[in-house]
C-alpha positions as CSV (number, residue, x, y, z in Angstrom):
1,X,0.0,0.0,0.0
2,X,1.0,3.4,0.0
3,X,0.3,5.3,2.7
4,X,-0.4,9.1,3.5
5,X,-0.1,10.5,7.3
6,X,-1.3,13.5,8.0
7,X,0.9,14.7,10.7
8,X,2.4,18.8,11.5
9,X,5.6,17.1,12.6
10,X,7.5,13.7,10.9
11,X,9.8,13.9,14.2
12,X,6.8,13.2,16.5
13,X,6.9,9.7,18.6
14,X,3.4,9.1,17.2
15,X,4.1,9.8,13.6
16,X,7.5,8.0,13.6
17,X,6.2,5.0,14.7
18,X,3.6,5.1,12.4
19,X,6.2,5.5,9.5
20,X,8.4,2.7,11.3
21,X,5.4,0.2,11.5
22,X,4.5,0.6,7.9
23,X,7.1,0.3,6.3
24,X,8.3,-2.8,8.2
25,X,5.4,-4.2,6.3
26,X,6.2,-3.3,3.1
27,X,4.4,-0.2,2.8
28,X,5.5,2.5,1.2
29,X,4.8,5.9,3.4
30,X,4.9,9.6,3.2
31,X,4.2,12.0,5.8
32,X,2.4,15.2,4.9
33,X,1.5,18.8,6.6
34,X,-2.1,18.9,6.6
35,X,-2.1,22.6,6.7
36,X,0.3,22.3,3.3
37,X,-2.2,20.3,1.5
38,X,-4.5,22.2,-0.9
39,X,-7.9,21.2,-3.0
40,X,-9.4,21.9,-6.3
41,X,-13.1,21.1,-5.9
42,X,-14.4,20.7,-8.6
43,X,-18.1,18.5,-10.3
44,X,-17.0,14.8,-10.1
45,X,-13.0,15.9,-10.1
46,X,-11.1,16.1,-6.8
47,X,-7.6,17.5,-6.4
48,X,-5.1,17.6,-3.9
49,X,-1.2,19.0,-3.8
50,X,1.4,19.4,-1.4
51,X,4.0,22.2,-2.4
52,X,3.5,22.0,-5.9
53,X,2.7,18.5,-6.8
54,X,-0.3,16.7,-7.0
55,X,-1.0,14.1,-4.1
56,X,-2.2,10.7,-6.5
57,X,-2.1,7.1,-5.9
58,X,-2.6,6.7,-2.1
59,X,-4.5,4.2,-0.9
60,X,-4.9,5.2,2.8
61,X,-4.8,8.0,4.9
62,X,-3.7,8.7,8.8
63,X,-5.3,11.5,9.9
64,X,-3.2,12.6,12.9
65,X,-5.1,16.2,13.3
66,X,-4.7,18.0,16.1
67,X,-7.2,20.5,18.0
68,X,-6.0,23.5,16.6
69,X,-6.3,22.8,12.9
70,X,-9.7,20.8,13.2
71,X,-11.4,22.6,10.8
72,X,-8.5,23.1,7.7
73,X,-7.3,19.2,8.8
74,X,-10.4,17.6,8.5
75,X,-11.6,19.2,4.9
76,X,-7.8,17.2,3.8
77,X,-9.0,14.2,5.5
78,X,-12.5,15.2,3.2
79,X,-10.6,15.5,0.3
80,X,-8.6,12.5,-0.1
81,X,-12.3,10.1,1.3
82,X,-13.6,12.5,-1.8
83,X,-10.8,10.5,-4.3
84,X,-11.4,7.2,-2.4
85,X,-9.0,6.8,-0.5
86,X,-9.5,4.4,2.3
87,X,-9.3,6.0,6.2
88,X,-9.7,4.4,9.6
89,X,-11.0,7.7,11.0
90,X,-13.4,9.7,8.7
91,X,-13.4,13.5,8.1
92,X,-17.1,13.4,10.1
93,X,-16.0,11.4,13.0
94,X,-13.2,12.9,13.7
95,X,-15.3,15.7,14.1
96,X,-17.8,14.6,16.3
97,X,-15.2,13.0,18.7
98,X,-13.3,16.5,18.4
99,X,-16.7,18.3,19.9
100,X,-16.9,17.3,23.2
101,X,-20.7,18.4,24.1
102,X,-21.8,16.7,20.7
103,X,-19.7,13.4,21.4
104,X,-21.6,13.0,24.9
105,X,-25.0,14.1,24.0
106,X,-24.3,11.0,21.2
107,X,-22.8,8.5,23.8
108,X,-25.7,9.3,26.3
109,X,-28.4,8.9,23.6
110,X,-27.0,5.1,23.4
111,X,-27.0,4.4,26.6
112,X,-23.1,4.8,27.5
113,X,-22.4,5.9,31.0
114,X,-20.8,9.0,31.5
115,X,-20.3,11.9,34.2
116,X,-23.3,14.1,34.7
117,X,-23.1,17.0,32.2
118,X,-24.7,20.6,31.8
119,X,-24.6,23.2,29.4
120,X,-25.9,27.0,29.3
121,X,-25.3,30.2,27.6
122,X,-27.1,32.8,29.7
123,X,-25.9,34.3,33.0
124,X,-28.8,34.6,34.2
125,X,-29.4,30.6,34.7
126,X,-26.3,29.8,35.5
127,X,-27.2,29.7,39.1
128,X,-30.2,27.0,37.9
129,X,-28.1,25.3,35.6
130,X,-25.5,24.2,38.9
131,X,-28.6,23.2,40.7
132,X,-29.6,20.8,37.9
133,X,-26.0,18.7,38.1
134,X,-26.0,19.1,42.2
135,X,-23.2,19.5,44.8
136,X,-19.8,20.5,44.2
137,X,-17.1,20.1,43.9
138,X,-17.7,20.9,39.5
139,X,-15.5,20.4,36.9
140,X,-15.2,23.1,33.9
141,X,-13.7,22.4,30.9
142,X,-13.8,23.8,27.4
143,X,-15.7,22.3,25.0
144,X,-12.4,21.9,22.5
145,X,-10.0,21.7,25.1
146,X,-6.9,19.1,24.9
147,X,-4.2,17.8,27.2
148,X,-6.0,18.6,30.2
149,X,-6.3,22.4,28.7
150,X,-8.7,24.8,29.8
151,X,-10.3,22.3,32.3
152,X,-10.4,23.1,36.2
153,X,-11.8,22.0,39.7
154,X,-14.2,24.1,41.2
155,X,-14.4,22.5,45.1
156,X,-17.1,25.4,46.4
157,X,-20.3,26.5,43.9
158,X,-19.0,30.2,44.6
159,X,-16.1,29.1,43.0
160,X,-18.0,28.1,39.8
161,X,-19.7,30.8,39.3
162,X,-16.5,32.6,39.4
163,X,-15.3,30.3,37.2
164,X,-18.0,30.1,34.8
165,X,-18.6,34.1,34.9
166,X,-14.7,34.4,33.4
167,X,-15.2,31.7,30.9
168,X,-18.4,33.5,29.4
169,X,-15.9,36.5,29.3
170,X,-13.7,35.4,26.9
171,X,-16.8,34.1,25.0
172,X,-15.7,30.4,25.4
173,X,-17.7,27.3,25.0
174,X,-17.2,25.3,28.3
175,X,-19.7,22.0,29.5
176,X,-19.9,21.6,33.3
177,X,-19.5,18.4,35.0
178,X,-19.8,16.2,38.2
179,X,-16.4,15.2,40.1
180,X,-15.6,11.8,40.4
181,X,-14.1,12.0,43.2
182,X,-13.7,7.9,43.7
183,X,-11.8,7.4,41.0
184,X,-9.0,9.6,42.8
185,X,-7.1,11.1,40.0
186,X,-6.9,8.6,38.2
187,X,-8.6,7.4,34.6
188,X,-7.9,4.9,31.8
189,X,-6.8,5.0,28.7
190,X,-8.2,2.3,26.0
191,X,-7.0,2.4,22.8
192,X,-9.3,0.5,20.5
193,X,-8.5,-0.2,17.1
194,X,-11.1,-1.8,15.0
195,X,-13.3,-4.4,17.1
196,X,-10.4,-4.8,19.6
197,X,-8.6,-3.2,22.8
198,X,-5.4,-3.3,21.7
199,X,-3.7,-1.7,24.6
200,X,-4.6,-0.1,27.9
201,X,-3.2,1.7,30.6
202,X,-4.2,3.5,33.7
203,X,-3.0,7.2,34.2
204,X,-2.3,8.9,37.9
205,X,-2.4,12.5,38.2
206,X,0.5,14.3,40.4
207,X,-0.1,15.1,43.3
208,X,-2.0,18.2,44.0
209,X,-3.7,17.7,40.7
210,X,-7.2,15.8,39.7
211,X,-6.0,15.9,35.8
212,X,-4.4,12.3,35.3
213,X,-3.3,13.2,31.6
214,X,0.6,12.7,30.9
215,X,1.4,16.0,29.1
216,X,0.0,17.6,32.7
217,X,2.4,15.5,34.8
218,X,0.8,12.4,35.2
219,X,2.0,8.5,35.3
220,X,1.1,5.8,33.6
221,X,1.2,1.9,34.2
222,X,-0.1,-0.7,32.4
223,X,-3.4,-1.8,33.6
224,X,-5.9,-5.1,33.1
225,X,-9.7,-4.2,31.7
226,X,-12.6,-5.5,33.5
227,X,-14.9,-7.4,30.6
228,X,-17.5,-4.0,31.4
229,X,-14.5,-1.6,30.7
230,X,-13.7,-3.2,27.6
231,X,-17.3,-3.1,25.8
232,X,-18.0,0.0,27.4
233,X,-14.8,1.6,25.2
234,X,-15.6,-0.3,22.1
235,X,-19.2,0.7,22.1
236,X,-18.1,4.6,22.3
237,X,-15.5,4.2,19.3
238,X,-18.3,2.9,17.6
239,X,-20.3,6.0,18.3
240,X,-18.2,8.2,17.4
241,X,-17.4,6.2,14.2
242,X,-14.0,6.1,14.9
243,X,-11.8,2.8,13.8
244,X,-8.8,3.9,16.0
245,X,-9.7,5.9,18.5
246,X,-8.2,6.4,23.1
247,X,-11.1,6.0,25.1
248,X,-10.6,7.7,28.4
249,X,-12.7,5.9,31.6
250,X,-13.7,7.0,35.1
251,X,-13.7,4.1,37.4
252,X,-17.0,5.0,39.6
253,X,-19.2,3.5,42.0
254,X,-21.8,3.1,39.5
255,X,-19.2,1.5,36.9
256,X,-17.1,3.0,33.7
257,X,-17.6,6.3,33.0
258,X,-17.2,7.9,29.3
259,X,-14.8,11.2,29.9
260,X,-13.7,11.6,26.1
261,X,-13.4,10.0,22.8
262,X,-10.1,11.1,21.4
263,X,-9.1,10.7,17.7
264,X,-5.9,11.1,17.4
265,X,-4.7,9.6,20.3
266,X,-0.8,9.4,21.3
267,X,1.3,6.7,20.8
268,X,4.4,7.3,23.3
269,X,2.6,6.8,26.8
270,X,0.4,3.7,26.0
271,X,3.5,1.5,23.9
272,X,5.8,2.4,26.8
273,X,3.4,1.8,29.6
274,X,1.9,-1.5,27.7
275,X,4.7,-3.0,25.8
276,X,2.3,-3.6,23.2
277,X,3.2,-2.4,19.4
278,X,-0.1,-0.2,19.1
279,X,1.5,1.7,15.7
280,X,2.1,-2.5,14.0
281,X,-2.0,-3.0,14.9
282,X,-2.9,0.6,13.4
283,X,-1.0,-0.2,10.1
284,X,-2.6,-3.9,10.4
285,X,-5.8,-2.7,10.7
286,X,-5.8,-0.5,7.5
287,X,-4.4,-3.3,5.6
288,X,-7.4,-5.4,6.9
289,X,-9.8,-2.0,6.1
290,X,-8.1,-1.2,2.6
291,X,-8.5,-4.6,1.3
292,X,-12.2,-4.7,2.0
293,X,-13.0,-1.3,0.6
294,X,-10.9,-2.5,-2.5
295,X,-13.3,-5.8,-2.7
296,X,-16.0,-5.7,-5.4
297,X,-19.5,-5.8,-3.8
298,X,-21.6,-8.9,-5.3
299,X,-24.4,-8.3,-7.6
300,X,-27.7,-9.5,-6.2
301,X,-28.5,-12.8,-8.3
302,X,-31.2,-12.2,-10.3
303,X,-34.3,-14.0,-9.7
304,X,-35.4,-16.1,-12.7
């Protein structure tokens, strides 16, 4: 096959590995700069180059698109599903994962489990709004937020409201959510690629911190899925539409909580806390996805 990754940087863990596992296959690869890529859009004719030369031949794409380029990252991703070329993670899912308000409103409509959630634009129901998810302590995080960015622990509701009054300042998008407070700083990380958990690991956040994510500090050892865990993270990738996607968990009194749907999760933290080569099943899993998007569908016989 050969294989497009949509990545800002070739020198990142993630993308290296990527390229490393693929072409230990036999695949030929090619990292590009999303925000390089440029379209032609035209009726039936789709074009895309890369500093001056047209992008043909690929058949598969790994979006690795980051928060800040969602919008220019996923019309790429568009443009090459728009030639046909195969991708575990469409243009649209990535998009839904991406949106965190939209991605729980479309977990909780199936059923999936996830921290108690409001969302309000005017001031003057804030005060009702708190009342509706209960008792503090709240967590307030922004709707596009990554890393552990732009979310914080309110412990008091007077905190909130201060917290949610500077937030509406800066004319952010922000959800509102309860604390989990048994699953004491900790949550886990499934990465899920096709119908399987590949890999897992449980994250710790530092001391002083209720944030467990490793770019914020935290620590990460592998970590054994209850049977409930693991269909509870499969059914949300398959929500979200995703065929590779890190599933983060709460481990609650009332079982596996949903916190976020990430589709371009890192590779660094779960290969080294899980030993297991998460880039080989990525690049297996297209092979397995190309070949039966190549396949000719069957005619229905004809009755006689």
């Amino acid at each position: 096959m050969k294989i497009a990754i949509l990545s800002r940087n070739a020198r990142l863990y993630s993308t290296l590995r990527l390229v490393e596992a693929a072409r230990a296959r036999g695949h030929s690869v090619r990292v590009l700069d999303p925000l390089r890529c440029y379209m032609r859009i035209a009726a039936g004719a789709f074009e895309i180059h890369c500093k001056g030369r047209a992008l043909r031949g690929f058949d598969a794409v790994i979006p690795r698109i980051g928060a800040s380029i969602t919008f220019y990252g996923t019309a790429v991703v568009r443009q090459f599903e728009m030639m046909g070329v195969y991708t575990p993670n469409s243009s649209d899912a990535i998009l839904r994962a991406r949106d965190k308000l939209r991605s729980l409103q479309l977990l909780a409509r199936e059923g999936i489990e996830l921290p108690v959630t409001v969302f309000g634009d005017n001031p003057d129901d804030t005060r009702d709004l708190l009342t509706m998810l209960g008792e503090p302590p709240h967590v307030i995080k922004l709707n596009e937020g990554a890393q552990g960015q732009g979310v914080m622990l309110a412990e008091k509701r007077g905190a909130a409201l201060g917290m949610i009054e500077a937030f509406r300042s800066l004319y952010a998008n922000f959800l509102v959510q309860e604390f989990i407070r048994e699953a004491d700083g900790a949550d886990l990380r499934c990465f899920v690629v096709g119908d399987e958990v590949v890999a897992a690991m449980r994250r710790q956040a530092p001391e002083g911190d209720f944030r467990a994510n490793i770019h914020r500090g935290g620590s990460a050892t592998a970590v054994t899925l209850s049977a409930t865990e693991r269909e509870t993270a499969l059914r949300a990738a398959r929500v979200m539409g995703l065929g590779v996607a890190g599933v983060d968990l709460l481990r609650s009194a009332r079982g596996p909580l949903v916190l976020e749907v990430n589709s371009s999760p890192g590779l660094e933290g779960i290969e080294a806390a899980s030993g297991v080569d998460v880039a080989g099943a990525i690049v297996e899993y297209l092979q397995r996805g190309r070949g039966a998007a190549a396949r000719p569908r069957r005619r229905p016989a004809r009755k006689k």
